[in-house]
C-alpha positions in Angstrom: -130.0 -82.0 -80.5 -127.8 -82.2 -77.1 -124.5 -83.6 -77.3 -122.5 -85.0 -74.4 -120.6 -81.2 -73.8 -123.7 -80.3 -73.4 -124.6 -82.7 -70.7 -122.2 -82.8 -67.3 -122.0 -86.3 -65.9 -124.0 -85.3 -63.2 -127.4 -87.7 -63.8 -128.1 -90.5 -60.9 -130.5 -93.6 -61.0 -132.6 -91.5 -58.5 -132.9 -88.7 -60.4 -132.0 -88.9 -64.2 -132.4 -85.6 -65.0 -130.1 -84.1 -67.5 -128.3 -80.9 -66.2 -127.3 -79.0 -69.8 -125.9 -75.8 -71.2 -129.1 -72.9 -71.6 -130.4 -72.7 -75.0 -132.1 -69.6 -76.1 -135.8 -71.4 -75.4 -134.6 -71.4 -71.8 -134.3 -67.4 -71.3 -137.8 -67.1 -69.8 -137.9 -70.0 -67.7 -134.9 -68.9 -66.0 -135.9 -64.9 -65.3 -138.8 -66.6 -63.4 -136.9 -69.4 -61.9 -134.9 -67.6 -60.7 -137.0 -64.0 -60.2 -138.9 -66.2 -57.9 -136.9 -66.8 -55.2 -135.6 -63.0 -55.2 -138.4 -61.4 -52.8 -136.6 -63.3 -50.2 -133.0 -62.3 -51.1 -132.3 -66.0 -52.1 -131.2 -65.0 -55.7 -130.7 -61.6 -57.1 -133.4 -60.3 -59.5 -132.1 -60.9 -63.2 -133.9 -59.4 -66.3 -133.7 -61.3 -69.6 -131.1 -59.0 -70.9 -128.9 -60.3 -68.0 -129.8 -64.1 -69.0 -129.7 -63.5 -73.0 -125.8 -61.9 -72.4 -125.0 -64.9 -70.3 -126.4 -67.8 -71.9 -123.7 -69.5 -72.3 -122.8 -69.2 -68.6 -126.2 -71.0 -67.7 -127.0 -74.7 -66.8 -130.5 -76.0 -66.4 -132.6 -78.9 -65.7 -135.4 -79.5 -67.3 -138.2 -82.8 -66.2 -140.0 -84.9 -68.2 -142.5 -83.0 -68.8 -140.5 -79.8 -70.1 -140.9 -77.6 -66.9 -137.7 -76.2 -65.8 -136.5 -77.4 -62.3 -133.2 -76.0 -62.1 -130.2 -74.2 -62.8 -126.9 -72.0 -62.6 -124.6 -69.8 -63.7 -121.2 -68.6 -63.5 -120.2 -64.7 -63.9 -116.9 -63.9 -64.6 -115.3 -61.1 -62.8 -111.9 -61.7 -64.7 -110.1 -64.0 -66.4 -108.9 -65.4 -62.8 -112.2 -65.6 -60.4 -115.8 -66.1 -61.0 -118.9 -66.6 -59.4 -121.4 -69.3 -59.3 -124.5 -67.6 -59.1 -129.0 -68.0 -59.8 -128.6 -71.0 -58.1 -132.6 -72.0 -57.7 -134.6 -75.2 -57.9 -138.4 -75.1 -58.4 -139.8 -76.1 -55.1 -141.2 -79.2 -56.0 -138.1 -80.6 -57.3 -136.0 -79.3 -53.6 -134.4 -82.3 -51.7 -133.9 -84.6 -54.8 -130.1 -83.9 -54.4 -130.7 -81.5 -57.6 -128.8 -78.3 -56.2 -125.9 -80.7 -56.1 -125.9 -81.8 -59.2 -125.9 -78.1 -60.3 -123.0 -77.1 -58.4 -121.1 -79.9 -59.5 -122.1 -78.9 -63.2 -120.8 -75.3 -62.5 -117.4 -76.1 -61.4 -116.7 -78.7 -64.3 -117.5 -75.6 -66.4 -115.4 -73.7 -64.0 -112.9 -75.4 -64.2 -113.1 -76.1 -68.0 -112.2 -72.6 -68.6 -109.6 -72.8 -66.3 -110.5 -70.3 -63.2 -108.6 -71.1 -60.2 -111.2 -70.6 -57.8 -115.0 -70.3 -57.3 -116.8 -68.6 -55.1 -120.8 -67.7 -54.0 -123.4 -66.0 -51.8 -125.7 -67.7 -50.4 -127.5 -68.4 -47.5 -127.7 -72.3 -48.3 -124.6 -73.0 -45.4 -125.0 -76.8 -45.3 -125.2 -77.3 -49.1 -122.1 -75.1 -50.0 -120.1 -76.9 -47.3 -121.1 -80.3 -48.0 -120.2 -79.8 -51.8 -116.6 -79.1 -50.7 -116.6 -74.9 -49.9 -115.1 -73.7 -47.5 -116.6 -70.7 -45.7 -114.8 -67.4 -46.6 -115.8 -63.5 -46.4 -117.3 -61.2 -49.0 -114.0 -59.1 -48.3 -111.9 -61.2 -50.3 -114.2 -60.3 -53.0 -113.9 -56.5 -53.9 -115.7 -56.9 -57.4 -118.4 -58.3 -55.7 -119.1 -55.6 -52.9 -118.6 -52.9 -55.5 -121.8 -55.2 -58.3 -124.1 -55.4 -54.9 -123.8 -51.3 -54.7 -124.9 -50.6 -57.9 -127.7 -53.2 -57.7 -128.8 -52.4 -54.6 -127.3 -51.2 -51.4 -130.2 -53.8 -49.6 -128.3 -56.8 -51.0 -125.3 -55.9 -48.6 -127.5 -56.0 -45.9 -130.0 -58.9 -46.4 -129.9 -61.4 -43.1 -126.3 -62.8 -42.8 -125.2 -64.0 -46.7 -122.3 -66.8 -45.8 -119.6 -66.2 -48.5 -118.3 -69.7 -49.8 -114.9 -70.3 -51.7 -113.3 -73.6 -53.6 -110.1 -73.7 -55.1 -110.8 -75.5 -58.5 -108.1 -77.7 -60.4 -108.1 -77.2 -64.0 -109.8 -80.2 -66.0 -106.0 -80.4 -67.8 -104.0 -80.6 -64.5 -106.5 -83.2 -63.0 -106.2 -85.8 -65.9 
């Protein structure tokens, strides 16, 4: 049964989809959610190990019908900075507003837990910037450089990655 902390206030008249923490029955939709947009350097490949030790770090979307069409994640680098990252939305559910909804889930858990700042990689400029990032470089990020080398020397080099950053104010400070 879902409670409301496990719902973010994020569902619209157009789109009432309910964006809610990962449950174990998720693990496998989410590897090939996500897996799917990783031949294009859109997400980074994750294996269900990855998902099953941060589960609690997921948010999905799930339609009517069961199928997953959406979600995120945060990983923690440190008690002080964390990424939102597997960012993906089945194609057929793209330009519904959904990645928005997501994003705005993963700060509220962001900034539930109190980290000062979030930041991504991602090539999706206008989204990130419309949702209040600002853009930043990867070179503020050490940790991050330093995970993309031992995953894959390619993901430092795929296209041009825009590196987005928001400062977050704690859910405490703001109310």
């Amino acid at each position: 049964m879902e409670t409301d902390t496990d719902t973010a206030a994020v569902e619209s008249a157009a789109w009432p989809l309910r964006v809610r923490h990962a449950h174990d029955d998720d693990v496998a939709d989410i590897v090939a959610l996500n897996n799917m947009f990783a031949p294009d350097g859109l997400t980074l490949y994750r294996s269900e190990a990855f998902v099953v030790s941060h589960l609690q770090d997921y948010q999905v979307v799930r339609g009517a019908d069961g199928t997953l069409m959406g979600q995120v994640a945060l990983d923690e680098y440190s008690p002080s900075l964390v990424e939102l990252v597997s960012l993906a939305v089945a194609t057929e559910a793209q330009g519904n507003g959904l990645g928005q909804r997501l994003i705005t889930a993963a700060e509220k858990l962001a900034r539930e837990r109190g980290y000062p700042e979030l930041f991504a990689i991602s090539l999706a400029e206008p989204l990130f910037l419309r949702m209040g990032f600002h853009e930043s470089t990867i070179l503020h990020y050490p940790e991050k450089i330093a995970r993309y080398r031992a995953i894959s020397r390619s993901e430092l080099s795929i296209g041009r990655k825009f590196c987005f950053a928001k400062k977050l104010t704690s859910v405490n400070a703001a109310g």
